[in-house]
BABA-480705 format. One line per 3 residues: number of its first residue (from 0); their letters; for each residue z, y, x negated of C-alpha. Coordinates in steps of 0.2 Angstrom, whole numbers. Layout:
BEGIN
NUM) A) Z:Y:X  ...
END
This chain:
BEGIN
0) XXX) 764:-324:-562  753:-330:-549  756:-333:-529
3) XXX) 743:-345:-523  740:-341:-504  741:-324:-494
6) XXX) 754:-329:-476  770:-322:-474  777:-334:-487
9) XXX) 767:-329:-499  767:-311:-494  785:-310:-496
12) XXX) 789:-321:-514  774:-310:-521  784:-292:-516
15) XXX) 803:-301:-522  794:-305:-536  788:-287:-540
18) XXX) 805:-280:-536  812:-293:-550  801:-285:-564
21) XXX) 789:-299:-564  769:-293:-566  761:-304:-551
24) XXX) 744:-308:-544  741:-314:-526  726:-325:-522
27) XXX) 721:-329:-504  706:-338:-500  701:-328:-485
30) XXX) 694:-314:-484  710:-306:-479  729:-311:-482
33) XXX) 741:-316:-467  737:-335:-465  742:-340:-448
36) XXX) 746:-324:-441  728:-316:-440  721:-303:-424
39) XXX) 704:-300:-423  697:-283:-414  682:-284:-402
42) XXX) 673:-274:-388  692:-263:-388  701:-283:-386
45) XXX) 713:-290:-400  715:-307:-401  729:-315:-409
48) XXX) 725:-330:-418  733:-340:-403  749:-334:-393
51) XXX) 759:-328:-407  775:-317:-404  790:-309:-415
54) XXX) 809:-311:-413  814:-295:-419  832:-302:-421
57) XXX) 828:-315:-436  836:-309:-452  821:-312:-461
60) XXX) 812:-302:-450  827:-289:-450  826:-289:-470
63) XXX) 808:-289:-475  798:-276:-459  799:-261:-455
66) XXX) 801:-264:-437  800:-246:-430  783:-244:-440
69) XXX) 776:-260:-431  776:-252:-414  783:-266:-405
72) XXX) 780:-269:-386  793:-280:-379  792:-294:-365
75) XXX) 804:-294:-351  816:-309:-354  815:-325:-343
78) XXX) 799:-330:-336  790:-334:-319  790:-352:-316
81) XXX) 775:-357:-305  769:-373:-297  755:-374:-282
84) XXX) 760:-365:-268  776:-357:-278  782:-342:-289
87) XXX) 801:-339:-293  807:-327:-307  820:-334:-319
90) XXX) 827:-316:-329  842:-307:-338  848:-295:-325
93) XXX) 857:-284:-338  836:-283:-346  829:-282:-330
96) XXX) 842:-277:-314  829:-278:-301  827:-298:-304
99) XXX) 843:-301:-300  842:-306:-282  825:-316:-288
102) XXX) 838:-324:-301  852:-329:-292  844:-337:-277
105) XXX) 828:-345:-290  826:-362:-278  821:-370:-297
108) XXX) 839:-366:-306  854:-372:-300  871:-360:-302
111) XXX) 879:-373:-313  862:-372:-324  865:-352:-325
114) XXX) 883:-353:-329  878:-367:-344  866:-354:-350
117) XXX) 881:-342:-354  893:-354:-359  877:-357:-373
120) XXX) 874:-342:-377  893:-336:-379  895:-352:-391
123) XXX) 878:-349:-400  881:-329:-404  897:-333:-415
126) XXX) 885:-343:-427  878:-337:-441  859:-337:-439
129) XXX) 856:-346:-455  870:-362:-451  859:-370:-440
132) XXX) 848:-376:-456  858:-370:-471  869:-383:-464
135) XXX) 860:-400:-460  874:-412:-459  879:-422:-445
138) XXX) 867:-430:-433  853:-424:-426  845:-425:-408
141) XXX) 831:-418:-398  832:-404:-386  829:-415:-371
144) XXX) 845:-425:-378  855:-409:-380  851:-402:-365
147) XXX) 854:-418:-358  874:-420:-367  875:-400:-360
150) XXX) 873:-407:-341  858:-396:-341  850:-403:-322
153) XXX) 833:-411:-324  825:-399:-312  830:-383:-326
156) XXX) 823:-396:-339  807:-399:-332  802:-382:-323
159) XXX) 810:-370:-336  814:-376:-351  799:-390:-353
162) XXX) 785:-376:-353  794:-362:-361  799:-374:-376
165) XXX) 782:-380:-373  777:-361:-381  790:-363:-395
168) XXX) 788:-378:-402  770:-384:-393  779:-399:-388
171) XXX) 781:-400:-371  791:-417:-371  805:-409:-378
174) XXX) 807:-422:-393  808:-408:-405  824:-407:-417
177) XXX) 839:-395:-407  842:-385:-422  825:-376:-415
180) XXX) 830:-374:-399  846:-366:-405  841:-356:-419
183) XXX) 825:-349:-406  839:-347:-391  851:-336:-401
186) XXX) 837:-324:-406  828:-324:-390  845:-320:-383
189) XXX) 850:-308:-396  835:-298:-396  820:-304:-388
192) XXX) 802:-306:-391  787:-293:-395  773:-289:-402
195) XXX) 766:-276:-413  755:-263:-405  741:-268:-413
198) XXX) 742:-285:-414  752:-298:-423  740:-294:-443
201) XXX) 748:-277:-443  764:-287:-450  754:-296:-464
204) XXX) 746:-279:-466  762:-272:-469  769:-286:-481
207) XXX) 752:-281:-493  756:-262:-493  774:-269:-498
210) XXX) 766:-278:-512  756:-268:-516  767:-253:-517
213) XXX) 777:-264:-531  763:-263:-543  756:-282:-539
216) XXX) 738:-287:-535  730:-294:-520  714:-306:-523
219) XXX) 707:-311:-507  691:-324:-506  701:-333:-522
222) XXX) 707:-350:-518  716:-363:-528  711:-380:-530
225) XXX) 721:-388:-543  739:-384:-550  742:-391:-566
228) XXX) 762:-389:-571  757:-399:-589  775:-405:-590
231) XXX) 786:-417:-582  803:-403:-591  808:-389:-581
234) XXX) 803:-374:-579  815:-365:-591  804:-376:-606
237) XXX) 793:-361:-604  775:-372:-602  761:-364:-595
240) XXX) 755:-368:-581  736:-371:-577  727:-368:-562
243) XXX) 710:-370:-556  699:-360:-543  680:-357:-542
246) XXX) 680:-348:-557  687:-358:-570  702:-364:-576
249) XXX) 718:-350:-582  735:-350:-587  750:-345:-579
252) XXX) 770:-341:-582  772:-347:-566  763:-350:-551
255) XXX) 773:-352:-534  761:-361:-519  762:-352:-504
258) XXX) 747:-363:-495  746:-371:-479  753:-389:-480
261) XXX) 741:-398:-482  734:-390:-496  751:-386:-503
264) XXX) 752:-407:-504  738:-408:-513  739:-397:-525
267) XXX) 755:-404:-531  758:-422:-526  774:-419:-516
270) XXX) 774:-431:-501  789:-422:-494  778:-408:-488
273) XXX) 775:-411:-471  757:-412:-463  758:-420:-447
276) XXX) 752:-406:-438  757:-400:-418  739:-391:-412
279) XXX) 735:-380:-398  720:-371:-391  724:-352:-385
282) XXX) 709:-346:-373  710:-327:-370  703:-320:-352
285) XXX) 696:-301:-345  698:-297:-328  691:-279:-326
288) XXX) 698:-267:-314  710:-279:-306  729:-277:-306
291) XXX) 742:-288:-312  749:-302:-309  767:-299:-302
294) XXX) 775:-307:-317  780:-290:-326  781:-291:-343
297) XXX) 784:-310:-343  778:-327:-346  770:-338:-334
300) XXX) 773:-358:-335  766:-371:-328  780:-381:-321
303) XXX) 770:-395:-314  763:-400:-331  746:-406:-321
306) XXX) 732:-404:-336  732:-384:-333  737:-375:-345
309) XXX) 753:-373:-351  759:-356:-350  749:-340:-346
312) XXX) 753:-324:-354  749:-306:-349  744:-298:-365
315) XXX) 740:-281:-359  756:-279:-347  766:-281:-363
318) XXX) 753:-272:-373  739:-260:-365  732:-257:-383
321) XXX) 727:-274:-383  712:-272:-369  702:-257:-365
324) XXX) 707:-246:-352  705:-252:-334  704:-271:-339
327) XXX) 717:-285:-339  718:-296:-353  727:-315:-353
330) XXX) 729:-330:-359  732:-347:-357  739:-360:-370
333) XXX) 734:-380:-369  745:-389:-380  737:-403:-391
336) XXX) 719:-404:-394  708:-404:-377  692:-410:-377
339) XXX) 687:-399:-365  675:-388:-367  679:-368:-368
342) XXX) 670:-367:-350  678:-383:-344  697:-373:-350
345) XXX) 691:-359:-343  689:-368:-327  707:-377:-326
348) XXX) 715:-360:-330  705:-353:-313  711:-367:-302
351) XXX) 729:-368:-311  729:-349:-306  723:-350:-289
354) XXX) 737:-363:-284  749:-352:-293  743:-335:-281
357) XXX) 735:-344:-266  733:-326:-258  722:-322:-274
360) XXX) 704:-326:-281  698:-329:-297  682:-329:-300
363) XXX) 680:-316:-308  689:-320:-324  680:-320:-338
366) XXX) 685:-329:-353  682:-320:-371  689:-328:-384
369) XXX) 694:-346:-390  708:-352:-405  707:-371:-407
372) XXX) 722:-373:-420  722:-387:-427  737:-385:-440
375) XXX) 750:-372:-430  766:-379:-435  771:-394:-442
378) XXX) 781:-407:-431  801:-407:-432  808:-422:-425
381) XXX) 827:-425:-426  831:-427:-444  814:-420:-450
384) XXX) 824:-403:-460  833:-415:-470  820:-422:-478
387) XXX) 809:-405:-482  804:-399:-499  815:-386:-509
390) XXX) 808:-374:-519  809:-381:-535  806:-398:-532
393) XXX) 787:-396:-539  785:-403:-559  787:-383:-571
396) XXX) 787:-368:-568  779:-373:-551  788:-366:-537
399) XXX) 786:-369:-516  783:-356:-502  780:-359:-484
402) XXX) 791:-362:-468  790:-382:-473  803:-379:-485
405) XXX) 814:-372:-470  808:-376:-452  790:-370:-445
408) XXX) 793:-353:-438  791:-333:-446  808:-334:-450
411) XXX) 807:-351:-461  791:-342:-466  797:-325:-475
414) XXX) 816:-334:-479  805:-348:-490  795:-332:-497
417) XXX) 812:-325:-505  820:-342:-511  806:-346:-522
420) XXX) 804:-328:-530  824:-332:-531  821:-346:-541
423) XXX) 808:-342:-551  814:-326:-557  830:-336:-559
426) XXX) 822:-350:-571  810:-337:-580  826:-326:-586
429) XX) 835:-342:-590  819:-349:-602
END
């Protein structure tokens, strides 16, 4: 059986499939597996391939990694909302004690806007995690419009919830389905966000010792241009399937496509896959021998949404393994696709910093890296989970991998990775 593509989705069908008996072959087209979740090491820096982060307390995270292996360094919850002029700390103070004074009197959140948070949170944790998409009936919304029904005020909308969504979902104007906001809110809430000590990779890197520990093999600079089910039956007919790469043509079992979207559309005519595309540009920063920024552990965001970018994060406050000793290492995220150059970013991250810590200068800040993304999720407007592909809705013994078959996230990542091993192993035994 072959697994066409080497991200988290593909990662995780091609170890469920080994665990099921089946003998599997992964192919990844670069020159190393983990898609969108790649970190690259330089001059003592990692890099993550934009600002990436883990919720440990999504089940398919819970299920598939070895979370104490990873070495996870955790954010502080909340953030640090700032504006020109103006800083004020939004936090758990059962996380962090020591905010709550910052918290209670935050000029940017009213009290009724904190008491709404719990009465959310109280409803949300008696969900099951997996209802909030397993479950697709009744009508759907966007955030704005459900924090809107809530009586969230516009002030907690705008300063917090605008820019820190922003992160999420790359869509600052909030028009993205609520069943992301929920879903993201309970594990946030439940059990925060981190980052492996070496960078986000080391949790593909783990997936590939997985697979390869149950006796499958990893292909990398292998990639799949054609997928030819040969058959308009199912896959229980037992037809070959043919697949085509650089070097030739071969037959398969099975072949379940783990690629990126648009790929994955073209390789087998399914329009439901989803390919308009939510882009971002991540722009990593060294300041050598300065301190930090006062925010802990936390996010910065840009609450006056003024062209700067839209949230800063203190990579190196989280993570010290991520910068040499004695330097600090940021970054700033720009939703969309600027066309600004990486010293014209660079500059608007300076100014938006400056306003943010008038008593500070910043001219020594150094940017290092650049991620222009051009494909990092796919866009989920009200109603759009409704519509997405299953797993076996491709012609054969041709099976569907990828957070497009769930909602674009890690979780809807490694969850799709399971359900198509699920169902081909299913089919195959059934043939």
């Amino acid at each position: 059986m072959l697994v066409a593509g080497g991200g988290l989705a593909g990662l995780v069908a091609a170890r469920h499939l080994s665990g099921g008996g089946a003998d599997v072959t992964l192919y990844e087209r670069r020159d190393a597996v983990g898609g969108r979740v790649r970190t690259i090491e330089r001059d003592g820096f990692r890099f993550d391939r934009g600002f990436q982060v883990l919720f440990p307390a999504y089940p398919a995270v819970r299920r598939e990694l070895d979370l104490e292996a990873l070495d996870l360094r955790r954010f502080t919850s909340g953030a640090t909302i700032a504006r020109p002029n103006h800083r004020s700390v939004l936090a758990d103070p059962l996380d962090a004690p020591r905010t709550l004074p910052a918290t209670l009197f935050n000029p940017d959140i009213t009290v009724g806007d904190r008491l709404r948070v719990a009465r959310l949170w109280a409803s949300l944790r008696r969900l099951e995690p997996e209802t909030f998409f397993d479950d697709l009936e009744g009508d759907d919304e966007s955030i704005q419009q459900f924090l809107r029904t809530h009586g969230f005020s516009e002030g907690f909308i705008a300063n917090f919830v605008a820019p820190f969504y922003g992160g999420i979902t790359l869509d600052r104007s909030l028009s993205t389905s609520r069943r992301v906001f929920e879903y993201t809110f309970r594990a946030l809430a439940a059990g925060g966000a981190a980052v492996p000590a070496t960078g986000m990779e080391a949790i593909p890197t783990q997936l590939a010792d997985r697979v390869r520990e149950f006796g499958a093999t990893i292909e990398t600079d292998r990639e799949v241009t054609a997928v030819d089910a040969g058959t308009d039956s199912s896959a229980s007919d037992g037809d070959a399937v043919t697949v085509t790469t650089a070097d030739g043509a071969a037959e398969w079992d099975a072949v379940v496509v783990a690629t990126d979207p648009p790929t994955a559309r073209e390789v087998t005519e399914l329009e439901s896959i989803p390919t308009d595309a939510r882009s971002c540009v991540t722009q990593y920063y060294a300041l050598v021998g300065r301190g930090a920024l006062e925010t802990s552990k936390r996010l910065l965001l840009n609450a006056a949404g003024d062209g700067g970018p839209n949230h800063v994060v203190p990579h190196s406050a989280v993570a010290p393994s991520y910068a040499p000793e004695g330097t600090t290492l940021l970054s700033a995220t720009y939703l969309g696709r600027p066309d600004a150059t990486d010293d014209e970013l660079a500059e608007r991250t300076r100014t938006a910093l400056e306003s943010w810590y008038p008593e500070r200068v910043f001219d020594d800040l150094e940017a290092v890296h650049t991620e222009r993304i051009e494909f990092a999720q796919f866009a989920q407007p009200p109603g759009v989970h409704e519509g997405l592909p299953d797993a076996r809705d491709p012609e054969g013994a041709v099976y569907l991998a990828g957070d497009y078959t769930r909602w674009s996230s890690i979780q809807g990542a490694m969850r799709s990775g399971r359900d198509a091993a699920q169902a081909a192993l299913e089919d195959l035994s059934n043939g």
